[in-house]
N, C-alpha and C positions, 0 to 999 in steps of 0.2 A: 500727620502734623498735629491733630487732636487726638489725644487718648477715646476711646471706645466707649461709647456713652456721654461723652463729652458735646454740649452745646457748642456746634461749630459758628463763628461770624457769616452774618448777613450782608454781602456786597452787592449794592445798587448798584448797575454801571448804567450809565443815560450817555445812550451814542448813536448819531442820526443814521449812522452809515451801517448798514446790515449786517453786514463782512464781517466788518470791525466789531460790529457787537455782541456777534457771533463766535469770533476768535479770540474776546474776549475771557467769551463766560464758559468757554472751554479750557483756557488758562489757567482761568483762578478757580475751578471746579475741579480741575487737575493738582492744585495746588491746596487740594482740600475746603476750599471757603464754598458756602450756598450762594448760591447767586441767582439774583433777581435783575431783568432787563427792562427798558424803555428807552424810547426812540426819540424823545422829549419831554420838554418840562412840565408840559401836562399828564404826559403819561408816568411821568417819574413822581408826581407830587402825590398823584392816586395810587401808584406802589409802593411808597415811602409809607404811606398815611398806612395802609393793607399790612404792610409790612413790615413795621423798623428798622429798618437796615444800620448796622454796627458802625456803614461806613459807606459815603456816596463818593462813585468815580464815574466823573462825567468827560465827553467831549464833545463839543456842540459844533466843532468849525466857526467857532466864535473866537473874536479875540481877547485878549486879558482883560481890556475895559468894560466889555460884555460878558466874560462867562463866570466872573463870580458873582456880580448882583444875580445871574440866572442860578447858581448856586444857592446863594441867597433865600431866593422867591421859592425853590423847591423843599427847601428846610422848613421856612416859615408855613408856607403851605401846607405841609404833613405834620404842623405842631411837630418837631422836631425840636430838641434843645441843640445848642452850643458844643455840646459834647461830643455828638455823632463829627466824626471828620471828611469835610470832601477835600479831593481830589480832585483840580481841575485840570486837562489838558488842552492846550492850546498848541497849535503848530506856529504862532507868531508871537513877539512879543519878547521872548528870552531865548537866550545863545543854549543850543540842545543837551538837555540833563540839567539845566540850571532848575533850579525850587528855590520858590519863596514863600516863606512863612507867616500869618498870619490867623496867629491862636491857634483852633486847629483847622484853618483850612490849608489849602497846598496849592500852588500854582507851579505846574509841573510842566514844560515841552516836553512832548514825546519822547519817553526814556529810550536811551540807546539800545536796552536788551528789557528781558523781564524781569531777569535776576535782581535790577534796579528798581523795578515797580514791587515786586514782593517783599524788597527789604524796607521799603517804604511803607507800606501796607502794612507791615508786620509790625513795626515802629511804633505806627499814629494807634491800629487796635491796643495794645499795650498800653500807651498811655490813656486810649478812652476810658477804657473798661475790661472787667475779666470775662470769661465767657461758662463759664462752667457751671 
């Protein structure tokens, strides 16, 4: 995906459930990205802060009213700018594959495949930043 030598992007994913965060950072590490894990907002604000990451994907079993202030709170916390994009997922709140837009954050139900999470992901990096 990235040429050879090429600085690959840094994806936080903050997800309380193991599995999931595990099968994650097998996906997107398949898909060529680095990936950095936590389990919560405390442990993602001290990896964020450790780490920069290009781009935070979270899911907290929270609903939409709750998971982007926790979005939020993890940005501000790692002195993050505006720039970095999250991804929040929520299993309540929006009919499934629905995204809404807000700068660059993403409020995403769980996409149908992953094909849909990578073309997303590939989108928001592009428009943050180059990586090279």
């Amino acid at each position: 995906m990235w040429p050879e030598g090429e600085r690959r992007p840094v994806i936080l994913v903050i997800e309380d459930e193991e599995e999931t965060r595990y099968g994650m950072k097998r996906l997107l590490t398949a898909s060529g990205y680095r990936v950095d894990t936590a389990k919560n907002e405390e442990e993602a604000a001290l990896m964020a802060k450790a780490h920069r990451p290009d781009l935070i994907l979270m899911s907290l079993n929270l609903d939409v009213v709750r998971v982007l202030p926790a979005a939020r709170r993890v940005r501000e916390c790692a002195g993050l700018d505006e720039e970095v994009p999250v991804v929040a997922f929520c299993v309540t709140g929006l009919a499934e594959g629905a995204e809404v837009g807000a700068g660059f954050n993403v409020y995403l139900t769980w996409p149908d495949n992953f094909d849909q999470l990578r073309g997303l992901l590939s989108r928001l990096l592009r428009k943050a930043a180059p990586f090279g």
